[in-house]
C-alpha positions as CSV (number, residue, x, y, z in Angstrom):
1,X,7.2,-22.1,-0.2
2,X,6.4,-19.3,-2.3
3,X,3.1,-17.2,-1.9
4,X,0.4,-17.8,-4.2
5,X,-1.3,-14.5,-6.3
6,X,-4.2,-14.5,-3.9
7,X,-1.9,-14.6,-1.0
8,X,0.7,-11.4,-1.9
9,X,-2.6,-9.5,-2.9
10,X,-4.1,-10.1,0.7
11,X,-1.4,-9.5,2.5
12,X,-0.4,-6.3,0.8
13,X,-4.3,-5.0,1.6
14,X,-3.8,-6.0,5.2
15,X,-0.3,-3.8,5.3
16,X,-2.4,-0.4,3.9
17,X,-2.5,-1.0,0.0
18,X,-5.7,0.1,-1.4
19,X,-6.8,-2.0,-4.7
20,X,-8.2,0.6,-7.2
21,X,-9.1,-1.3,-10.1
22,X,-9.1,-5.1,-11.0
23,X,-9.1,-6.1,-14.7
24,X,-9.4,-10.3,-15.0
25,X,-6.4,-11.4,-12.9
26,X,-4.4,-7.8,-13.0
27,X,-4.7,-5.6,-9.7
28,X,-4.0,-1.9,-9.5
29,X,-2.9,-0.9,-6.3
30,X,-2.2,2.1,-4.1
31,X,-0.9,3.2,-1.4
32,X,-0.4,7.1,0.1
33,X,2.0,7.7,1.9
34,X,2.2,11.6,4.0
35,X,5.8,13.0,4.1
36,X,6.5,16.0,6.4
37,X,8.4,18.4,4.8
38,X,8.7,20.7,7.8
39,X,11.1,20.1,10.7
40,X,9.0,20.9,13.3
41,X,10.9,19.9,16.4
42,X,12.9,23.5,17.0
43,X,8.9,24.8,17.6
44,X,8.1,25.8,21.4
């Protein structure tokens, strides 16, 4: 059974999406996501 509109929008808020902005039925969403550019494991 396929999810409903309601139920993709709560489950994407509930894995870190952030909703931004909500015109009518139409949801903006957001999510950051921190990348380390750095290879840090050689450090001591």
């Amino acid at each position: 059974m396929p999810l409903t509109d309601k139920e993709m929008v709560k489950l994407v808020l509930e894995n870190g999406w952030v909703e931004i902005r909500q015109r009518g039925s139409r949801h903006h969403l957001k999510k950051e996501v921190f990348l380390s550019c750095h290879d840090f494991s050689s450090w001591k």
